[in-house]
Backbone as CSV, one residue per row, in Angstrom:
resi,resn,N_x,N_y,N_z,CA_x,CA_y,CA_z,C_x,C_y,C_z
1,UNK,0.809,-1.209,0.000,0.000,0.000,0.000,0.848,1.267,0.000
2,UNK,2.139,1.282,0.023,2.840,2.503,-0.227,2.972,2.854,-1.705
3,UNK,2.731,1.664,-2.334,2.992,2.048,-3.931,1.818,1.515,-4.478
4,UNK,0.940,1.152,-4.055,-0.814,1.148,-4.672,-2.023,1.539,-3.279
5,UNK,-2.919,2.289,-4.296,-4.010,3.134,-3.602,-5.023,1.402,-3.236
6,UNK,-5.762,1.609,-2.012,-6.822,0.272,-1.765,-6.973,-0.360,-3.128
7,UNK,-7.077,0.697,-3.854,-8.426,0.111,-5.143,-7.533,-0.685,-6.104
8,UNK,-6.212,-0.622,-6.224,-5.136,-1.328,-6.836,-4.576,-0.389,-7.615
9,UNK,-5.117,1.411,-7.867,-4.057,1.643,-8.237,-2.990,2.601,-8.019
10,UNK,-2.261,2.004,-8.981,-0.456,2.328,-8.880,-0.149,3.620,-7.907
11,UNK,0.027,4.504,-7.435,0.736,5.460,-6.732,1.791,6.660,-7.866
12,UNK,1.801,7.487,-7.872,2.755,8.312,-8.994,4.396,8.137,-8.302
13,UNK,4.126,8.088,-6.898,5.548,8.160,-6.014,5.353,6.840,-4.544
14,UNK,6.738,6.568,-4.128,6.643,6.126,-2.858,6.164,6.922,-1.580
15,UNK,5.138,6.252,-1.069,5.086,7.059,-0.056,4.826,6.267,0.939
16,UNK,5.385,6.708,2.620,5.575,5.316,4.060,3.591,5.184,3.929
17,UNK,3.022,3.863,4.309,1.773,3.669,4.177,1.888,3.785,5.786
18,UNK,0.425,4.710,6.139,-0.357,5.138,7.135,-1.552,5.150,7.469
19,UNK,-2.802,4.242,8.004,-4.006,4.204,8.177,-4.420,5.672,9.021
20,UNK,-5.072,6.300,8.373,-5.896,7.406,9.200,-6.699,7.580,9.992
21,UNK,-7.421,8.363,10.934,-7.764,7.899,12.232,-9.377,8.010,11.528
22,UNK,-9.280,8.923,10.669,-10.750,9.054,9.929,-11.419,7.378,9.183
23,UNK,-10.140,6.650,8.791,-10.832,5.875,7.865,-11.679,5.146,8.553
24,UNK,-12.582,4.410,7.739,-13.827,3.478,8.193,-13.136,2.027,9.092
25,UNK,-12.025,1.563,8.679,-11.598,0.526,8.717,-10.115,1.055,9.318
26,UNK,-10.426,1.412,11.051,-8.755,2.129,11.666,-7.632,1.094,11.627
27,UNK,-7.730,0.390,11.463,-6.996,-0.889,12.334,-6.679,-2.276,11.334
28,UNK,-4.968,-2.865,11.126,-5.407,-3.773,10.419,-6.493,-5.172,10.687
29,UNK,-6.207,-5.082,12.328,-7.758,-6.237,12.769,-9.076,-5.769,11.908
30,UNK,-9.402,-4.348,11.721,-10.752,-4.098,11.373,-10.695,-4.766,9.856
31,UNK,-9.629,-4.746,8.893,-9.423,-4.615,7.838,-9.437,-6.204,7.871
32,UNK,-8.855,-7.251,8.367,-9.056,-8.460,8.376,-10.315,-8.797,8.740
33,UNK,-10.755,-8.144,9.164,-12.266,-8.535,9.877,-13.046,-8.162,8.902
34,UNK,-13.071,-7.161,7.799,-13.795,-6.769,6.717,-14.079,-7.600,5.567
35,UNK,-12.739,-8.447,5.403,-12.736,-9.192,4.257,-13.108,-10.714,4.716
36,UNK,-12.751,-11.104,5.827,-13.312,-12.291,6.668,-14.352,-12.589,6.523
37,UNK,-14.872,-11.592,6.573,-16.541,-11.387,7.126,-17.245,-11.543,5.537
38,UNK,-16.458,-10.986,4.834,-17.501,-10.859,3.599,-17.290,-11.924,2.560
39,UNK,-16.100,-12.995,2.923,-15.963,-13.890,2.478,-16.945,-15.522,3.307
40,UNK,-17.078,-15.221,4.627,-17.899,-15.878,5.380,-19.055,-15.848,5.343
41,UNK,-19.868,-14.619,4.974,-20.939,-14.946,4.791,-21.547,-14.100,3.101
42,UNK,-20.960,-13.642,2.323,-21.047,-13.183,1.098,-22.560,-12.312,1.115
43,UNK,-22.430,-11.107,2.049,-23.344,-10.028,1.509,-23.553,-9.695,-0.077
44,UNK,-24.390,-8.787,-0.035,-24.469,-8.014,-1.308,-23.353,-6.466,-0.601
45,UNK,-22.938,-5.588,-1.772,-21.585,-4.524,-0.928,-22.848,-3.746,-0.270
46,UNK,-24.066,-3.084,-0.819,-24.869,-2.594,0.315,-25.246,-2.547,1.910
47,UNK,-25.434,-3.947,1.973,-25.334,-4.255,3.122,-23.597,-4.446,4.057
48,UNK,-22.804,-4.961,3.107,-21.205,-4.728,3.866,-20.659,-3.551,4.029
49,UNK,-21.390,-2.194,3.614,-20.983,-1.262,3.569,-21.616,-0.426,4.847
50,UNK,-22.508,-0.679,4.899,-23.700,-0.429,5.898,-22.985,-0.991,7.680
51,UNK,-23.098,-2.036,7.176,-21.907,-2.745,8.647,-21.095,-2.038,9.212
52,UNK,-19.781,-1.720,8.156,-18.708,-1.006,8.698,-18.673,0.293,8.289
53,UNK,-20.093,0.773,8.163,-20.460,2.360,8.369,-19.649,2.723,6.952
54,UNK,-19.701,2.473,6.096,-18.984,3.541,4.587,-19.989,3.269,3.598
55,UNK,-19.337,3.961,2.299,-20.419,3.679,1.536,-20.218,2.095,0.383
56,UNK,-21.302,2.256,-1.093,-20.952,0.771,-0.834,-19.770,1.061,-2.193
57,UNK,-19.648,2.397,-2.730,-18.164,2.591,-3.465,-16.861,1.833,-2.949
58,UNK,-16.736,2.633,-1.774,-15.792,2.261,-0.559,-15.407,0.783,-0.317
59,UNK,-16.998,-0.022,-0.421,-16.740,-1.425,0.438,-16.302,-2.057,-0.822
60,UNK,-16.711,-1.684,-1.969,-16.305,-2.170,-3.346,-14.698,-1.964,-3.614
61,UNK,-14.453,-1.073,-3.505,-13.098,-0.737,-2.884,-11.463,-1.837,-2.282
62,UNK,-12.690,-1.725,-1.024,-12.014,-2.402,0.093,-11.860,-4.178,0.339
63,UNK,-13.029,-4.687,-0.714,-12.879,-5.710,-0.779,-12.050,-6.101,-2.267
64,UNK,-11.831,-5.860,-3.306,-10.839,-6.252,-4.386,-9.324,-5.577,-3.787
65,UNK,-9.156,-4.702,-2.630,-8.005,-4.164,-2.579,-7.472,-5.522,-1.313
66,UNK,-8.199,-5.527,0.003,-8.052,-6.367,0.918,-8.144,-7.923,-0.027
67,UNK,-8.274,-8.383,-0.939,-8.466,-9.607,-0.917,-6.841,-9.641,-1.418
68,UNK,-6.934,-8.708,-2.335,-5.202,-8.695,-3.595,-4.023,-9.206,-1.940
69,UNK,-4.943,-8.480,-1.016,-3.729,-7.857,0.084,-3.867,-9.340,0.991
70,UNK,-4.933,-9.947,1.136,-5.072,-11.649,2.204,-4.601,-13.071,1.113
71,UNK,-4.144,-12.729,-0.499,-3.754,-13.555,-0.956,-2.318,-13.835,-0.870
72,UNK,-1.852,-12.415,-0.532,-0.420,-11.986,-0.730,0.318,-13.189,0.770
73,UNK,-0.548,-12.282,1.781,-0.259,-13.329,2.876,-0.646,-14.489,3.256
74,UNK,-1.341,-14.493,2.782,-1.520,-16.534,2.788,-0.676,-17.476,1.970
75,UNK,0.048,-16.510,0.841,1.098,-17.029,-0.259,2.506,-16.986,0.646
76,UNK,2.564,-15.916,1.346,3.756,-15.806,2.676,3.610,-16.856,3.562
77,UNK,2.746,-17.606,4.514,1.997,-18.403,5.259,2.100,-20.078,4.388
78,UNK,2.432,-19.701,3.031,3.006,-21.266,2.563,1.930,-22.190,2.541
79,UNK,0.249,-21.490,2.526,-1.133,-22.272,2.876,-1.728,-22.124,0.916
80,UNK,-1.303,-21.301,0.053,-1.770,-20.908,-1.020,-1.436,-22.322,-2.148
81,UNK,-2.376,-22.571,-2.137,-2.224,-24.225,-3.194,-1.581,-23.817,-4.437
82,UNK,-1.332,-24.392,-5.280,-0.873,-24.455,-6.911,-1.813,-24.063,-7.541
83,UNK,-1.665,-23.260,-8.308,-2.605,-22.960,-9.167,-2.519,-23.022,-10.984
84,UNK,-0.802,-23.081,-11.013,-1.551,-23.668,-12.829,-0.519,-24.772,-12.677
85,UNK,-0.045,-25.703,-13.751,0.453,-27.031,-13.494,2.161,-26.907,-13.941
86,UNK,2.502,-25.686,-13.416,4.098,-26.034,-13.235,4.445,-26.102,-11.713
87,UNK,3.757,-25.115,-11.263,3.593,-24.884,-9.677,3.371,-26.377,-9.088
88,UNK,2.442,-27.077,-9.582,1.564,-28.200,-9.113,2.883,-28.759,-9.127
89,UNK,3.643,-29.016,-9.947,4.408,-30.069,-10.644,5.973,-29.466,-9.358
90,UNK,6.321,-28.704,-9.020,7.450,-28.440,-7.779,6.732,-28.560,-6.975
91,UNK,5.516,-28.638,-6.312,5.089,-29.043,-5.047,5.321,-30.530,-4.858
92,UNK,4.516,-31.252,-6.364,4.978,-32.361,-6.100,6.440,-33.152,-5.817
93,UNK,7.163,-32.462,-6.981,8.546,-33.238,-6.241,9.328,-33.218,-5.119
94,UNK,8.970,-32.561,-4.250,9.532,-32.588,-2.865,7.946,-33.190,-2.235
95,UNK,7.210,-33.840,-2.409,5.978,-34.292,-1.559,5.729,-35.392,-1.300
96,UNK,6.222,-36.706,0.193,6.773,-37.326,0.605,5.420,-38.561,0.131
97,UNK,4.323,-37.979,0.437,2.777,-39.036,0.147,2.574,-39.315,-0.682
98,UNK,2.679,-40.318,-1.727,2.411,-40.459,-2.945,0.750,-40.850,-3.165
99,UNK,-0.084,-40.536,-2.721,-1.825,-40.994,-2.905,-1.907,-39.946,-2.480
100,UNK,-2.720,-39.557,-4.144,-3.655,-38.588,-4.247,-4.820,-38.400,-4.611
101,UNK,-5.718,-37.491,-4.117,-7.220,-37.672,-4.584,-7.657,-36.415,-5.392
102,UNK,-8.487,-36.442,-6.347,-8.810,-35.181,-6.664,-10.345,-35.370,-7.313
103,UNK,-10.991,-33.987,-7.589,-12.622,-34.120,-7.942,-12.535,-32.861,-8.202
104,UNK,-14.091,-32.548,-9.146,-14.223,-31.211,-9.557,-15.110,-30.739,-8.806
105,UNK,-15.369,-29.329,-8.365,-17.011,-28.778,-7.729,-17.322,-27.194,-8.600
106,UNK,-18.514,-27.229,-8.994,-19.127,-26.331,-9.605,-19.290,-25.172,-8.680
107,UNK,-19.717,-23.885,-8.823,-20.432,-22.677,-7.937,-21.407,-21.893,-8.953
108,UNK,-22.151,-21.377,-8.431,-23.447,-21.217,-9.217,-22.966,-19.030,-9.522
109,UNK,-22.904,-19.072,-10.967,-23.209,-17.669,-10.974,-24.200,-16.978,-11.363
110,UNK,-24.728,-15.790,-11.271,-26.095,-15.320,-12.072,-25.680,-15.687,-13.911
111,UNK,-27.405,-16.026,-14.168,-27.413,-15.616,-15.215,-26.423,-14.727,-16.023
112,UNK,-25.983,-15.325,-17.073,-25.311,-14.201,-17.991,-26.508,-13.614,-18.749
113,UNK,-25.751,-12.234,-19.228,-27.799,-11.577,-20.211,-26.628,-11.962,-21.658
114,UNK,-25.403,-12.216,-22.013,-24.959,-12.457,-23.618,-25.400,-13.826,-23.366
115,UNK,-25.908,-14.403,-24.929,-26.221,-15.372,-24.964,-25.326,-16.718,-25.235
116,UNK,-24.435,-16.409,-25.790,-23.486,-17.196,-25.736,-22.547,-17.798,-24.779
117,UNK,-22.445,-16.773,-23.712,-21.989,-17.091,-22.222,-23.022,-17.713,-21.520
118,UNK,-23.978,-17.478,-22.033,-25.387,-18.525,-21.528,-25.595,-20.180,-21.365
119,UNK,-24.863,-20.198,-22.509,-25.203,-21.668,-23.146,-23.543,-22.212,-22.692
120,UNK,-22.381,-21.540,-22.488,-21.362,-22.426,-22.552,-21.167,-22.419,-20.718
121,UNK,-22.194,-21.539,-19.959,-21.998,-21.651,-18.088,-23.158,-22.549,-17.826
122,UNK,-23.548,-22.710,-18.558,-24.609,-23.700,-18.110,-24.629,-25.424,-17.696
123,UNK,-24.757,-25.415,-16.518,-24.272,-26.825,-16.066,-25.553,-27.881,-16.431
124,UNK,-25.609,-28.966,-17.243,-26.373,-29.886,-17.379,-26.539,-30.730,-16.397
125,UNK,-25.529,-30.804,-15.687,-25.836,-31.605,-14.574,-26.455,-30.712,-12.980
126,UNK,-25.837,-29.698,-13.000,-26.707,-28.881,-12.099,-27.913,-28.210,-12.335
127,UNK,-27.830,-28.074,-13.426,-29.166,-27.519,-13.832,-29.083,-25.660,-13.270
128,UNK,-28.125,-25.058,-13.731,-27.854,-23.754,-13.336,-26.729,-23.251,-14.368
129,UNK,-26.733,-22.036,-13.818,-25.064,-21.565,-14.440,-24.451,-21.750,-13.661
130,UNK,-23.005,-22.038,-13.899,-21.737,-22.190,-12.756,-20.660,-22.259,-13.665
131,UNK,-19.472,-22.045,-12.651,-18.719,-22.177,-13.054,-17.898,-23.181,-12.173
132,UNK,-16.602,-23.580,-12.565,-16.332,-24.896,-12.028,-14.367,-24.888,-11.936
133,UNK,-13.941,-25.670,-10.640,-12.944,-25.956,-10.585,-12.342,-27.302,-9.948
134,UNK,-10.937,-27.809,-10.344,-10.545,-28.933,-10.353,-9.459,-29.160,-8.835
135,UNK,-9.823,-29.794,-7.814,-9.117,-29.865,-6.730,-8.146,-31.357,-6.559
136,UNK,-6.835,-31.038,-6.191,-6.198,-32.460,-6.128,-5.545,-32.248,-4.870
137,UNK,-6.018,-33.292,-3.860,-5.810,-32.850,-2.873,-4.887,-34.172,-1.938
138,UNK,-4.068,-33.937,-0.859,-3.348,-35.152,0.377,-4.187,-35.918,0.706
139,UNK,-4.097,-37.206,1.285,-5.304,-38.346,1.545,-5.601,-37.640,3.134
140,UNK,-4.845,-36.549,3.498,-5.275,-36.343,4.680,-5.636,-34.708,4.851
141,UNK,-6.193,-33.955,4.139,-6.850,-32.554,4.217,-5.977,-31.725,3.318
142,UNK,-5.227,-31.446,3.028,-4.435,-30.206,2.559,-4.504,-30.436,0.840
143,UNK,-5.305,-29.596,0.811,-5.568,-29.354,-1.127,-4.331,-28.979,-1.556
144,UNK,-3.657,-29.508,-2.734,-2.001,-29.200,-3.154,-2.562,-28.211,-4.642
145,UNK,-3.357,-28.139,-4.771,-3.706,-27.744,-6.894,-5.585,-27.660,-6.386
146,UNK,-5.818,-26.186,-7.023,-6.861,-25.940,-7.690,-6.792,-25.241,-9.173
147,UNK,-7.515,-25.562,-9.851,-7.048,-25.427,-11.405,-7.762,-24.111,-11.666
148,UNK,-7.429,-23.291,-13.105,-8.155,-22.226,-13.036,-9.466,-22.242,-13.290
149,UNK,-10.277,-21.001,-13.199,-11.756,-21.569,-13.683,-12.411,-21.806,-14.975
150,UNK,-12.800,-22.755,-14.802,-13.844,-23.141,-15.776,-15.233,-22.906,-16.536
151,UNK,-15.866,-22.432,-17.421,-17.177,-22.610,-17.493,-17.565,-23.507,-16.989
152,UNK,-18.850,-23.836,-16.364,-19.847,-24.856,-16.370,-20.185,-26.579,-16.814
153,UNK,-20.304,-25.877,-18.871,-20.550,-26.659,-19.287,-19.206,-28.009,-19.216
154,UNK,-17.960,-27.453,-18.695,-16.639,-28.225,-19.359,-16.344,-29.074,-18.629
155,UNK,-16.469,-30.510,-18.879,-16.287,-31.932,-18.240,-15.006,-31.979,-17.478
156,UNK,-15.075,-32.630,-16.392,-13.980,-32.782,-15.066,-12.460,-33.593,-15.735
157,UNK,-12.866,-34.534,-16.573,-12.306,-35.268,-17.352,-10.815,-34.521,-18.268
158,UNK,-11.811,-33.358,-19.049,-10.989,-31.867,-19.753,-10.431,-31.373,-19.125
159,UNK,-10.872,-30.940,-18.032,-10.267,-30.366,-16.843,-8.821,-31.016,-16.598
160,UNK,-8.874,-32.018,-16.285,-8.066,-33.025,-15.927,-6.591,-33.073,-16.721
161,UNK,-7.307,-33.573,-17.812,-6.242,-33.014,-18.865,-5.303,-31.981,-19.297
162,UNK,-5.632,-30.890,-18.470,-4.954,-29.727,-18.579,-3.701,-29.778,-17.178
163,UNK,-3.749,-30.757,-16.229,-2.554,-31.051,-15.235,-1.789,-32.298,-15.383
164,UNK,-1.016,-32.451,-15.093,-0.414,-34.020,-14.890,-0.230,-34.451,-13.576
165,UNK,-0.393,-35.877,-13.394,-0.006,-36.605,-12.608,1.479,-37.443,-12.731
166,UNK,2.361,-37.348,-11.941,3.436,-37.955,-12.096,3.858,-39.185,-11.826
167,UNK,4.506,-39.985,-12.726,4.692,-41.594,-12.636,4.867,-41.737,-11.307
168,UNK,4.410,-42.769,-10.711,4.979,-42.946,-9.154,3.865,-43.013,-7.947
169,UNK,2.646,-41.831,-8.445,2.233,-42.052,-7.665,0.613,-42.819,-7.890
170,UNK,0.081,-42.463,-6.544,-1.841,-43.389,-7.079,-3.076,-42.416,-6.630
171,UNK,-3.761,-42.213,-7.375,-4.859,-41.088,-7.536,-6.248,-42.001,-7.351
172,UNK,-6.884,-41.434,-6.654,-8.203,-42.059,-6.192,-8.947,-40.736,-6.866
173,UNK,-10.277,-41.274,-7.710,-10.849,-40.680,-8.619,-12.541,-41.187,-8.855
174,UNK,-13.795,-40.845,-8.861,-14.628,-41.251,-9.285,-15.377,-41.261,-10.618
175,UNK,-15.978,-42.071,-10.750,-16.101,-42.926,-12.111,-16.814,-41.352,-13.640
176,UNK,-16.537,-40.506,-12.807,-16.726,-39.194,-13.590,-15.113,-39.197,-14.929
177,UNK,-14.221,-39.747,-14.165,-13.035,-39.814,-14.378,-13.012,-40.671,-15.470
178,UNK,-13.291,-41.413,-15.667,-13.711,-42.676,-16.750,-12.854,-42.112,-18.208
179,UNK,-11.725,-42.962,-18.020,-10.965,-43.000,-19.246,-9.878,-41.849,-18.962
180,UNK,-9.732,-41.525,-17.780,-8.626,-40.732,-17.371,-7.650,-41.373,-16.838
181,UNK,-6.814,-41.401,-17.654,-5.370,-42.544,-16.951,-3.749,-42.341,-17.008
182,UNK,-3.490,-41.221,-16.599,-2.149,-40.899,-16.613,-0.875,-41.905,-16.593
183,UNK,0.030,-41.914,-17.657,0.813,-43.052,-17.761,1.972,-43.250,-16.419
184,UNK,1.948,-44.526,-16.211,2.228,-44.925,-14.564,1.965,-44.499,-13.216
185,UNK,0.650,-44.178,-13.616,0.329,-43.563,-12.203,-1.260,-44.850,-11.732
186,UNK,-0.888,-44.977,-10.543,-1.826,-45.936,-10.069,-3.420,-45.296,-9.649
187,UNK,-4.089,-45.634,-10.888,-5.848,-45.461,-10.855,-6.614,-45.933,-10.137
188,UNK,-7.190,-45.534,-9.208,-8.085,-46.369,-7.758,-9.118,-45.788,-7.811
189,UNK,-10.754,-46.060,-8.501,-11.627,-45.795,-9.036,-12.751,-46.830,-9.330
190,UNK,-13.679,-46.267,-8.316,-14.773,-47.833,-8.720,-15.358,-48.069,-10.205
191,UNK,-15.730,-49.349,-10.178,-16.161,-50.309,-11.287,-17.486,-49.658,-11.799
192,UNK,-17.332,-48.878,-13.722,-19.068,-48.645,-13.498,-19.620,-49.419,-13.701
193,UNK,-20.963,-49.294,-13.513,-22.121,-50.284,-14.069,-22.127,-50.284,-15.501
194,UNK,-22.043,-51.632,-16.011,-22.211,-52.057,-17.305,-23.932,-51.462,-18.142
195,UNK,-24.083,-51.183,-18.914,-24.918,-50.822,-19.622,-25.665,-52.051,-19.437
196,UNK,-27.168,-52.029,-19.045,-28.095,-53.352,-18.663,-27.412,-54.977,-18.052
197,UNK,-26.667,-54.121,-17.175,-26.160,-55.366,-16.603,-25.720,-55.070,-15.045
198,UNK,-25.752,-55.947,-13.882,-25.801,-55.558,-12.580,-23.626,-55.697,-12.382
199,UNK,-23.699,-54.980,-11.710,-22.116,-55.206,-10.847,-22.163,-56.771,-9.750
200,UNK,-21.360,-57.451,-9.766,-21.316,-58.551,-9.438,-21.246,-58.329,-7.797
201,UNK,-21.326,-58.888,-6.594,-21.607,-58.333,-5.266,-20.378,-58.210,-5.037
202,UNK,-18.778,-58.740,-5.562,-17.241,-58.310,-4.870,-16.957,-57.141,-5.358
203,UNK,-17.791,-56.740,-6.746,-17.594,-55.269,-7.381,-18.078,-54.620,-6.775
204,UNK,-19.718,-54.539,-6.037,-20.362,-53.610,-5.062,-19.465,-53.642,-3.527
205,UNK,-19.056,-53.975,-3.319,-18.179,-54.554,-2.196,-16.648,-53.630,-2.410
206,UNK,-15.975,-53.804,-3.334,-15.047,-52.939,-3.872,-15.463,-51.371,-3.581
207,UNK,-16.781,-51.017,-4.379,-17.072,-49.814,-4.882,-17.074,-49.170,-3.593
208,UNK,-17.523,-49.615,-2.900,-18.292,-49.279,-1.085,-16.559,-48.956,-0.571
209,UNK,-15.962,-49.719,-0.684,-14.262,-49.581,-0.223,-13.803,-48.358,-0.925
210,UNK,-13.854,-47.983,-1.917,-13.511,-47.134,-2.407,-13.605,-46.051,-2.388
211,UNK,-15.251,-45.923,-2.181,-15.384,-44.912,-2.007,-15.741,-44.036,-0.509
212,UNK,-15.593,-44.894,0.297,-15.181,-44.372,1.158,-14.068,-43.747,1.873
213,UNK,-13.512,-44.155,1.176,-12.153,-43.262,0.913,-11.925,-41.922,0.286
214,UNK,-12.671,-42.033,-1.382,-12.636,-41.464,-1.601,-13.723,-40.153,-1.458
215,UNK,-14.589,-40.101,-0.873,-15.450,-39.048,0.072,-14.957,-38.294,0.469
216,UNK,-13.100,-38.268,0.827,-12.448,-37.537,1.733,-12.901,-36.322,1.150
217,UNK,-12.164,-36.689,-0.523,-12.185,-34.799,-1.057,-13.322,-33.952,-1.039
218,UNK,-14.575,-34.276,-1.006,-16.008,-34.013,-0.508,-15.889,-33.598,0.915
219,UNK,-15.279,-33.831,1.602,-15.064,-32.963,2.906,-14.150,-31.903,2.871
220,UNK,-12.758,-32.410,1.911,-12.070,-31.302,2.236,-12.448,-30.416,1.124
221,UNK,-13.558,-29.976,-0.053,-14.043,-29.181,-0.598,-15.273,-29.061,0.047
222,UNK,-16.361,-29.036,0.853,-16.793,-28.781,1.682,-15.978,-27.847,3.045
223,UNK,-14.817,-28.150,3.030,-14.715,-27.340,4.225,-13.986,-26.087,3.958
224,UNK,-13.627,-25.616,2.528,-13.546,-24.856,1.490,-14.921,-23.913,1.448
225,UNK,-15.784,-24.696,1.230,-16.985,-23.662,1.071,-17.761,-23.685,2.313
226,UNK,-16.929,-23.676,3.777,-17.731,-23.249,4.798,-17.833,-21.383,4.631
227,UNK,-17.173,-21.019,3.353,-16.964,-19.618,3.331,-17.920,-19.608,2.064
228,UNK,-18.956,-18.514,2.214,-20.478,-18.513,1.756,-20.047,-18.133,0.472
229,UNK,-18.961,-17.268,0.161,-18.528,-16.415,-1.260,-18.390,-17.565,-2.249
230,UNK,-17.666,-19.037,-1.846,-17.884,-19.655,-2.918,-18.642,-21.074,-2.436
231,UNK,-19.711,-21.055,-2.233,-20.796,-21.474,-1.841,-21.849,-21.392,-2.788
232,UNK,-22.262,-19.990,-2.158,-23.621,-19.407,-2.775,-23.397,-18.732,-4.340
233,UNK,-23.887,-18.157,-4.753,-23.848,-17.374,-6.110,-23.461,-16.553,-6.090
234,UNK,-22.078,-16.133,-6.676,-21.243,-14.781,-6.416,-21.227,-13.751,-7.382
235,UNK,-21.679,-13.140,-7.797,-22.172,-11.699,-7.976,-20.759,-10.944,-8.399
236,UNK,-20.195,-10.687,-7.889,-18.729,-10.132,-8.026,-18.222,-10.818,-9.497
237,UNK,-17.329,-10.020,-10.151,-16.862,-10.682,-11.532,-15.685,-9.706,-11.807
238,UNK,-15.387,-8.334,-11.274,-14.406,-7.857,-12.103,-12.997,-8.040,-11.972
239,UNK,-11.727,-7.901,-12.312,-10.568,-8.322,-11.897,-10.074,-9.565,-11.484
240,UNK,-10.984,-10.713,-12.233,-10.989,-11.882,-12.367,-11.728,-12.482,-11.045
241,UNK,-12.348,-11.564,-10.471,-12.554,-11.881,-8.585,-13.049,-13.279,-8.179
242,UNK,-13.448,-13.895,-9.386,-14.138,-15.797,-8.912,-13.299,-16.259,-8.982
243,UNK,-11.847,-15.656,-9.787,-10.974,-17.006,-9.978,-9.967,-16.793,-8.595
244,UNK,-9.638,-15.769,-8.304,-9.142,-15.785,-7.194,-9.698,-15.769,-5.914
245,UNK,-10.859,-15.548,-5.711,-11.649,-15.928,-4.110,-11.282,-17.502,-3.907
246,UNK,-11.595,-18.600,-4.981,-11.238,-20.086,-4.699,-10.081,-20.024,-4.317
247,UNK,-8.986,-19.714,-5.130,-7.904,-19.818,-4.218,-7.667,-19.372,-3.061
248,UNK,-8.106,-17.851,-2.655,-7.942,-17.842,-1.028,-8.717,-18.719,-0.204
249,UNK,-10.132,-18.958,-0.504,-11.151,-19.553,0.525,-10.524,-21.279,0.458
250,UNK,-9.021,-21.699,-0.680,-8.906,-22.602,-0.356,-7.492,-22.444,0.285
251,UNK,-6.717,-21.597,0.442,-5.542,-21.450,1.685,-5.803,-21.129,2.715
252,UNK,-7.247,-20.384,3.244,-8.321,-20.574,4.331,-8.185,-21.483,4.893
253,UNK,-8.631,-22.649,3.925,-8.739,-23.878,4.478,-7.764,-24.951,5.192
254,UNK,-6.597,-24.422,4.113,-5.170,-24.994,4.138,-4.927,-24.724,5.615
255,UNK,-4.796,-22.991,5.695,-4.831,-22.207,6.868,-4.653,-23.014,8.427
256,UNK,-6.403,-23.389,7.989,-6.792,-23.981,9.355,-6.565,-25.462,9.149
257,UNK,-6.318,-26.255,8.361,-6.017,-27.751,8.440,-4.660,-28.422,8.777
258,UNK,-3.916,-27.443,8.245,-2.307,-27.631,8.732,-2.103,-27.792,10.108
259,UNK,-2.660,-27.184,10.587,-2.167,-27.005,12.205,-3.973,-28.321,13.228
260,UNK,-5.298,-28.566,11.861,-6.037,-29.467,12.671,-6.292,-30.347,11.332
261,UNK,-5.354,-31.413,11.068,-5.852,-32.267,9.969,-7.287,-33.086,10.810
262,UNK,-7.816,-33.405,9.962,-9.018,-34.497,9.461,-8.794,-35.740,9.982
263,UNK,-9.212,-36.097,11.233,-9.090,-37.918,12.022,-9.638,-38.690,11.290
264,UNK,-8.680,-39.719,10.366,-9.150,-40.672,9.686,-8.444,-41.842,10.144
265,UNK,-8.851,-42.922,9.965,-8.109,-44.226,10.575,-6.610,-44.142,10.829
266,UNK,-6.236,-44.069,9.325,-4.830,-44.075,8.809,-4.179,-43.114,9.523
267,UNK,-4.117,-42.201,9.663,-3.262,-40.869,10.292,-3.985,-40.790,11.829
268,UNK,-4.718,-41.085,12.549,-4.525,-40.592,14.319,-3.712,-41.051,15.194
């Protein structure tokens, strides 16, 4: 903030950064507490503006400037996942666990009014617009890679394709995955059902094993969207703001899991 104004921009000169006793937000607690808050429960800026007494210019403001400013430090904090697949790819080689899990989850945005953005956010399987991202995450809480965002309409599978998995290790995946098979990497993925034909009872038996396991990432993207912004339908769009809220609301998560992983058999 000595060389950019809240709003992101640039400054003509250096100057020492100083909170004023006037501003709405005195304190960096207030200022963490601003963006916390509006990532926890995802007002409209009217009402977040109203809260911390400014207007909703201001809160518009304060939230694309504070978020630029809670990504920065959560990227310091060593909690900020990978985000395109070279990054992914140096996390992995120093990363001692070789089983990994990963899955996609959609978030619902308004209506687009162009029509063409209409038809390509539109989720067939949700039956909404959304947009969508790809999580690959530790068998024990800590998401390593969220991919960038996606339209809607674009299969988990595609998605997929755009990262690698590296020889060596084993990826637990559900049958969405179907025909996704990275060369030497061990595929752990239940059996689908044959087209008019039943799964035999050691295959239902398998599947049940499997996927109970693999459920994990359903918790640890669930505990991602205990933060309402990418939850509910987010409204916000300029300065790329959907693609980067996932990544913070998922070093959030990182945040708090590092220091309280997830009691599962294997690890207590």
């Amino acid at each position: 903030l000595s060389k950019h104004e809240i709003s992101g921009k640039k400054k003509s000169g250096f100057r020492r950064f100083v909170i004023y006793q006037s501003s709405p937000l005195p304190s960096y607690g207030d200022r963490l507490c601003f963006i916390l808050f509006y990532f926890k429960h995802n007002p409209v800026q009217e009402v977040q503006a109203d809260l911390f007494d400014m207007e909703q210019g201001q809160a518009n403001a304060y939230i694309h400037g504070l978020q630029t400013i809670l990504n920065l430090a959560l990227e310091r904090a060593k909690c900020m996942p990978a985000r395109t697949n070279a990054e992914f790819q140096t996390i992995l080689k120093t990363f001692e666990d070789k089983e990994l899990i990963h899955d996609g989850s959609e978030r619902e945005v308004p209506r687009p009014q162009d029509k063409d953005l209409q038809e390509n956010q539109y989720s067939g399987k949700k039956k909404k617009h959304t947009i969508k991202n790809a999580f690959v995450a530790s068998m024990f809480g800590v998401i390593l890679f969220v991919s960038p965002t996606y339209a809607g309409r674009v299969h988990d599978k595609s998605i997929a394709d755009n990262y690698h998995i590296p020889p060596g290790f084993s990826l637990w995946q559900d049958t969405g995955y179907q025909g996704y098979s990275p060369v030497d990497v061990d595929i752990i993925q239940p059996t689908k059902k044959p087209k008019g034909k039943d799964l035999t009872e050691d295959q239902k038996n398998m599947n049940r094993s499997i996927s109970s396991v693999r459920v994990r990432i359903e918790h640890f993207i669930g505990g991602v969207k205990r933060y309402r912004i990418v939850k509910d339908e987010c409204r916000a769009y300029k300065n790329d703001f959907r693609d980067k809220i996932i990544g913070a609301c998922t070093a959030l998560y990182n945040f708090r899991i590092i220091e309280n992983k997830p009691q599962y058999a294997d690890n207590q």
